[in-house]
N, C-alpha and C positions, 0 to 999 in steps of 0.2 A: 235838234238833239242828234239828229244821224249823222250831222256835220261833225259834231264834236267824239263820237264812235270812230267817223271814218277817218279824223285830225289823232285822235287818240291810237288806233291801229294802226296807222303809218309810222306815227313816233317808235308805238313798240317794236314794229317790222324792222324801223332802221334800226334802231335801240339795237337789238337780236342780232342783227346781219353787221352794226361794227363790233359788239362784242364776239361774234365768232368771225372778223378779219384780226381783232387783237388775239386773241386765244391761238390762233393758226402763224400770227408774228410771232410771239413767243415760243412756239412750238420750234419754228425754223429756229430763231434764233437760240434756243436750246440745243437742238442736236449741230447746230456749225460749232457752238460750244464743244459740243462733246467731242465730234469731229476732232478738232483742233488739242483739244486734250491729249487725247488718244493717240494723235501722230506726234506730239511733244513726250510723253510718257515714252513710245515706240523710241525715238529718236535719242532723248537722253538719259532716262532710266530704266528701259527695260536692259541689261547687260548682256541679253544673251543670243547669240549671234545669231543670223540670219545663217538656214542650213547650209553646207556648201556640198556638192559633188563627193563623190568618195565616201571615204570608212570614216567612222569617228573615230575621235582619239578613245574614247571604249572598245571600240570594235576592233582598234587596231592594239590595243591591252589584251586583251580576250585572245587574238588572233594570236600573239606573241607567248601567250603563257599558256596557251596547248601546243602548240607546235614543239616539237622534241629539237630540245636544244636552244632555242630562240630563247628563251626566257632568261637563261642561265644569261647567255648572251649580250641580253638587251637590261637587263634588272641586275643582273651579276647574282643571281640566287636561282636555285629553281623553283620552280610553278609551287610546291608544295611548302617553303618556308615562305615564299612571298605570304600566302594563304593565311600564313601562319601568322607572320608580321602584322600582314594587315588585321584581322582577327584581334590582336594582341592590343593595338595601337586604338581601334573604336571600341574592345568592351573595357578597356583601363584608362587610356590617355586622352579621350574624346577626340578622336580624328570620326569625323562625322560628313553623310553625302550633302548636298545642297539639293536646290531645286533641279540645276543643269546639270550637274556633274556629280558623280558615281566619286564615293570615297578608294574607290582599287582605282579610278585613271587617276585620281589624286596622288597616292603614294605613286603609281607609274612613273608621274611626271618629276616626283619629287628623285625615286630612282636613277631614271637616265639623266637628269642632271649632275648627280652625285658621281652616277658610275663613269659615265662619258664626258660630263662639261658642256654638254650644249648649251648654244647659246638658246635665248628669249622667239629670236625669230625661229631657231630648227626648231623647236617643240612646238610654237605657232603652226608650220607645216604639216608635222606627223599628226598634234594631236586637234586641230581647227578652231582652235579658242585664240583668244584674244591677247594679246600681253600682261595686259594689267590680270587678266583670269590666271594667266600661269602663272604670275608673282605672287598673286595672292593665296593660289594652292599650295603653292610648295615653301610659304610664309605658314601657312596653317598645320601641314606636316609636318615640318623641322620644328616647329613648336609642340606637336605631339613627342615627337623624338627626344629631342632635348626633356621633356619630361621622362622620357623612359630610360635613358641615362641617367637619372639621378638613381634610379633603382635598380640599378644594371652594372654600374661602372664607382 
């Protein structure tokens, strides 16, 4: 009978010791999953840039609409209609912030477009976002706008 104890103990020893080498495969091979995920996510859908050196295009909004005279300058308005505009534009026309970006660098960018012409790549420069981010800002503002010109104009 001790035979069959000591034949029976063994089996469940092994029994135990390869369910916990499966249970430990799985494990790895869940988090290389995730891994993998996560750098795919990182890679093609997360949109929002890796930070760069310098001011952001916030900080460089900010910077331009206290500075006396800059704003007028750079927006073609001063600091206190900007304020106004913008105000105007997210409690009626849903000009609204995102996750990365602040709805005042939005109108900014949609501004020095309008006032100066810059192209895709100079606002890329000033403000540190992407191409397709500044297309689709200043897509989302001029469709604000274009609404407030129905009740404006």
């Amino acid at each position: 009978m001790s035979c069959l104890n000591d034949s029976g103990s063994s089996d469940a020893d092994e029994w135990a010791s390869k369910t916990i080498e499966l249970i430990r495969s799985v494990q790895n091979n869940l988090f290389a999953s995730a891994v993998v995920a996560g750098k795919y996510f990182m890679t093609y859908h997360d949109k929002h840039e890796t930070a760069m050196l310098g001011q952001s295009g916030y900080g460089w909004t900010l910077e331009k609409l206290n500075t006396p005279g800059q704003s007028h300058k750079m927006f073609r308005m001063t600091a206190s209609v900007f304020y106004s505009l913008h105000d105007l534009l997210v409690s009626t026309y849903g000009l609204k912030s995102s996750l990365h970006m602040n709805s005042i660098e939005s109108l900014a960018i949609f501004l020095v477009v309008c006032g100066h012409g810059w192209s895709n790549s100079a606002l890329h420069g000033v403000f540190k976002r992407s191409g397709e981010t500044i297309s689709r800002k200043f897509d989302e503002v001029l469709t604000c706008v274009v609404a407030m010109c129905q009740d404006y104009i």
